[in-house]
C-alpha positions in Angstrom: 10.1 5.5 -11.7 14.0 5.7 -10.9 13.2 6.7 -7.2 10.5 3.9 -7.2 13.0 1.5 -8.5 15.7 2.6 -7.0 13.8 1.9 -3.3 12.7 -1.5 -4.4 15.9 -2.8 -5.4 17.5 -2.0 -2.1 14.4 -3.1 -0.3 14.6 -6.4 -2.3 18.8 -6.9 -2.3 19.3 -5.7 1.3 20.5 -9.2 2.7 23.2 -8.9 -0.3 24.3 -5.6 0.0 27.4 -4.7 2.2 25.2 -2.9 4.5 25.6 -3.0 8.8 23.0 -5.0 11.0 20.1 -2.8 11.5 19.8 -4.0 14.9 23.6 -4.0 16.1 24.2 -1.3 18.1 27.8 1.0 17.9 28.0 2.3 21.3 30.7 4.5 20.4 29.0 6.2 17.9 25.9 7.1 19.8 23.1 10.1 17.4 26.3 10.6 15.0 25.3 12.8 12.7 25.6 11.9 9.1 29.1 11.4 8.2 31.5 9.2 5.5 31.5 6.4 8.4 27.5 6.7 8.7 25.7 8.3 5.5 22.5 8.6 7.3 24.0 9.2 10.8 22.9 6.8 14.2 20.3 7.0 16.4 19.9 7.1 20.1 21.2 3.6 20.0 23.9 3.9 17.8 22.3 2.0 15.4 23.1 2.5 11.5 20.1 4.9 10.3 20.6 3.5 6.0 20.7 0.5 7.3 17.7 0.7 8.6 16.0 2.4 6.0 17.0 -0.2 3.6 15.5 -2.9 5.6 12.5 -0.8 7.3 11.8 0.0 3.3 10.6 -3.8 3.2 7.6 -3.3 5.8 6.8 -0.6 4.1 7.0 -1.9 0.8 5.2 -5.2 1.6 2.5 -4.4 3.6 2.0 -1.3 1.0 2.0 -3.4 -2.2 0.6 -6.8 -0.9 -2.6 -5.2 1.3 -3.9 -3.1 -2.3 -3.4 -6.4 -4.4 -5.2 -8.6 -1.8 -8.1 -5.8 -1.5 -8.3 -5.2 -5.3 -8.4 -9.2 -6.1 -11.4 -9.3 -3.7 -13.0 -5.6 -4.3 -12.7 -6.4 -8.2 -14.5 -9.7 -8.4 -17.5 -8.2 -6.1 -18.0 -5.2 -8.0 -17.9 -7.2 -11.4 -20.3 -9.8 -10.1 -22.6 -6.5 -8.6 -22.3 -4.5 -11.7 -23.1 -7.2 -14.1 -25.7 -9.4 -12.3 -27.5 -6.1 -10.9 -30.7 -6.9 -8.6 -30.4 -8.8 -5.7 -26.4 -9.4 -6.2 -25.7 -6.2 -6.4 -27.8 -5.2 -3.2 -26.1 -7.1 -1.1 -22.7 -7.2 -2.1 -23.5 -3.2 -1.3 -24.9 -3.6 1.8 -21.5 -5.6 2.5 -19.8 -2.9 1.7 -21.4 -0.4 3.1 -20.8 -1.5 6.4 -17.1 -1.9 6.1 -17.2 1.8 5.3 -18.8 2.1 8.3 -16.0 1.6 10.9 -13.1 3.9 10.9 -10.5 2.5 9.0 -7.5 3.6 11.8 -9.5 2.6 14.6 -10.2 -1.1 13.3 -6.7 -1.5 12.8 -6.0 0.3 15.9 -8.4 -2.3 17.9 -7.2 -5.6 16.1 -3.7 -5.3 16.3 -4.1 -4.5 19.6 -6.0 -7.4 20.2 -3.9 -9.9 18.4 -0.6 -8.3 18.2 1.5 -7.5 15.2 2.4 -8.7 12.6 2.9 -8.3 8.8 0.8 -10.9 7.6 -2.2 -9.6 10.2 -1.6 -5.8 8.9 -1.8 -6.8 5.5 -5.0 -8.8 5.8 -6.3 -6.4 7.7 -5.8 -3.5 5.5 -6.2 -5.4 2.7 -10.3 -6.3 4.2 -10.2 -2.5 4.4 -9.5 -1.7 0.4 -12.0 -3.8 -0.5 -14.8 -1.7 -0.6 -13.1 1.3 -2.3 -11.9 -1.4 -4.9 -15.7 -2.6 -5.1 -17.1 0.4 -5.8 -14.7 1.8 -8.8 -14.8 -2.0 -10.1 -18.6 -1.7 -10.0 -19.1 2.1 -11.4 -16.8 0.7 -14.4 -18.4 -2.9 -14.8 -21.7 -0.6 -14.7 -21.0 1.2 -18.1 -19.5 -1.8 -20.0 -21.7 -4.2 -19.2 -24.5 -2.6 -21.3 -21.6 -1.9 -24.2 -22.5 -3.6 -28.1 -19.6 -5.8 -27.6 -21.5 -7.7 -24.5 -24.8 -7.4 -25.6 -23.2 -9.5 -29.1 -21.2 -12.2 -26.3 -24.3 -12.9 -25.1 -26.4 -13.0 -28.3 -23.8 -15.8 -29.2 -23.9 -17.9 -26.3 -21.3 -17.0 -24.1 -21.7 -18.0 -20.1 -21.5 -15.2 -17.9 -18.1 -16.4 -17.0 -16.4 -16.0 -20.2 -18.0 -12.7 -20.8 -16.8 -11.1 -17.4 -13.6 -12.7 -18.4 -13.0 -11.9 -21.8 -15.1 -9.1 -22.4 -15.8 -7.1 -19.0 -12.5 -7.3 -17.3 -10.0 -6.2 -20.0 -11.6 -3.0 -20.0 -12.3 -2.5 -16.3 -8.6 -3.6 -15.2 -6.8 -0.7 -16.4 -8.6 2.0 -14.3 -8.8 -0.6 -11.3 -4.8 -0.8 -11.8 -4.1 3.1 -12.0 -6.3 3.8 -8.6 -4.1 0.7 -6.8 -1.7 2.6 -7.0 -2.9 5.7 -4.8 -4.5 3.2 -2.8 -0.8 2.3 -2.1 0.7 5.4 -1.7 -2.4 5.4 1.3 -1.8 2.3 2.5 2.0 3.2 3.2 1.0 6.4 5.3 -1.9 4.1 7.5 1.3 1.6 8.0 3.8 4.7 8.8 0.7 5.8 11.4 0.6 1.9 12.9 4.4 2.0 12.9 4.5 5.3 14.6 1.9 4.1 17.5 3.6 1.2 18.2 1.1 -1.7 16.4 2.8 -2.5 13.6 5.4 -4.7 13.4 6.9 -4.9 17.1 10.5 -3.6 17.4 14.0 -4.1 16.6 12.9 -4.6 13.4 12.9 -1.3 11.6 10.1 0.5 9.9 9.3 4.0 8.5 7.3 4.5 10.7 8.9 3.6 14.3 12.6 5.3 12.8 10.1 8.2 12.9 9.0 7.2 16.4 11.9 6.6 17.6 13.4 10.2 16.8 10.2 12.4 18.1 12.2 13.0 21.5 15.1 14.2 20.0 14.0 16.7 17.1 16.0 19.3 19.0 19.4 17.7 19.2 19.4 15.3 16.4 16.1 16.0 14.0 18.0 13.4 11.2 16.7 10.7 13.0 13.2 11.1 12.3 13.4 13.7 9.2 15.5 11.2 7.2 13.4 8.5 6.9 9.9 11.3 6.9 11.6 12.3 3.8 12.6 8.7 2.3 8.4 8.1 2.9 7.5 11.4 1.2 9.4 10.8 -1.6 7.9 7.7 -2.1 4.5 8.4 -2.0 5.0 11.6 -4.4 6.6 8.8 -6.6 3.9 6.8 -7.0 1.2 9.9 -6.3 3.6 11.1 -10.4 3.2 7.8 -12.0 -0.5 6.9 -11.1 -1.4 10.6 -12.6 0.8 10.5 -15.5 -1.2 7.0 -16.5 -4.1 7.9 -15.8 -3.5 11.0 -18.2 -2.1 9.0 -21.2 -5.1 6.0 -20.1 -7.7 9.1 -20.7 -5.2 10.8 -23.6 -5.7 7.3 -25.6 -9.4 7.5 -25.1 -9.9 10.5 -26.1 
């Protein structure tokens, strides 16, 4: 949590923070090695390596937070409607699915953001589309089990639509598991955007990313390895931040049923 908040706050205060243009380059301080002048040291361009961290953080960040939280919106209400109406809903919200899964996530992205160019908002709808059906499925599997609990059955005995039982009754207890696997759905989603990044169709350069800083330094990892190992470490920490907090919840979620 303190790495994970520690990140975000940078991420989110960068454009207040005394921090050098990630873009500007200091010819004069061309792949300076970290230093007092240049915590992080300068790449090939002389270009301040934190300061691009900071700000490549925010890619990183948004298309790995925003992308889970459009797919679960979406993936949650089909498998609720699929595991509560069953028949005819559920077959083909599946079939749906099911063909998503079909196409390699990487080369889909690989294909439309070659096709239409990059962006943020186009690599978070498109790997947002692409989390839907994982977040179908556990929102189904879930919505499968409490839908046939004594506390439904007794909504419906009483008159309640379908609406107000799959929002009062259904959803409180589905959310929480739905919540804990978003989170290693973003901890995925920030490796696919670090892959993007590092092929050159993510979001088009000088503005920094994780994933292009580690681009960028691939030709020098024998003179000046800090370039790319710096922010390869900033993205492994990361992940095996929120890897540690989605396990530890999912523990004390499963402790508290137990």
């Amino acid at each position: 949590m303190a790495w994970i908040t520690l990140v975000v706050g940078l991420a989110a205060t960068a454009n207040l923070l005394p921090l050098r243009s990630p873009i500007d380059s200091d010819f004069s301080a061309i792949s300076s090695w970290p230093d007092a002048a240049y915590w992080f040291g300068t790449d090939q361009l002389g270009r301040d390596i934190f300061a691009r961290c900071v700000f490549g953080a925010r890619i990183s960040l948004a298309v790995g937070l925003l992308a889970p939280a459009f797919g679960l919106g979406v993936g949650i209400s089909l498998g609720l409607a699929a595991g509560y109406f069953r028949g005819r809903t559920e077959s083909i919200i599946v079939a749906v699915m099911d063909a998503i899964l079909a196409f390699p996530g990487i080369l889909v992205a690989l294909a439309v953001t070659a096709y239409l160019g990059a962006s943020t908002a186009i690599l978070i709808f498109l790997l947002g589309v692409l989390t839907i059906p994982a977040f179908m499925r556990v929102a189904r599997a879930n919505a499968l089990v409490f839908a046939q609990r004594e506390f439904v059955l007794a909504a419906r005995a009483m008159g309640a639509t379908h609406w107000r039982v799959l929002r009062l009754e259904v959803l409180p207890n589905v959310i929480i598991p739905m919540l804990i696997y978003a989170l290693l759905v973003v901890s995925r989603i920030i490796v696919v955007e670090g892959v993007l990044s590092f092929l050159g169709l993510s979001v088009p350069p000088p503005q920094p990313t994780w994933g292009n800083m580690i681009a960028d330094g691939q030709g020098d990892l024998a003179t000046s390895p800090y370039i790319s190992f710096i922010p390869s470490a900033l993205m492994f920490l990361t992940l095996l931040s929120i890897n540690l907090i989605g396990e530890r919840l999912r523990a004390d979620v499963r402790g508290s049923a137990l």
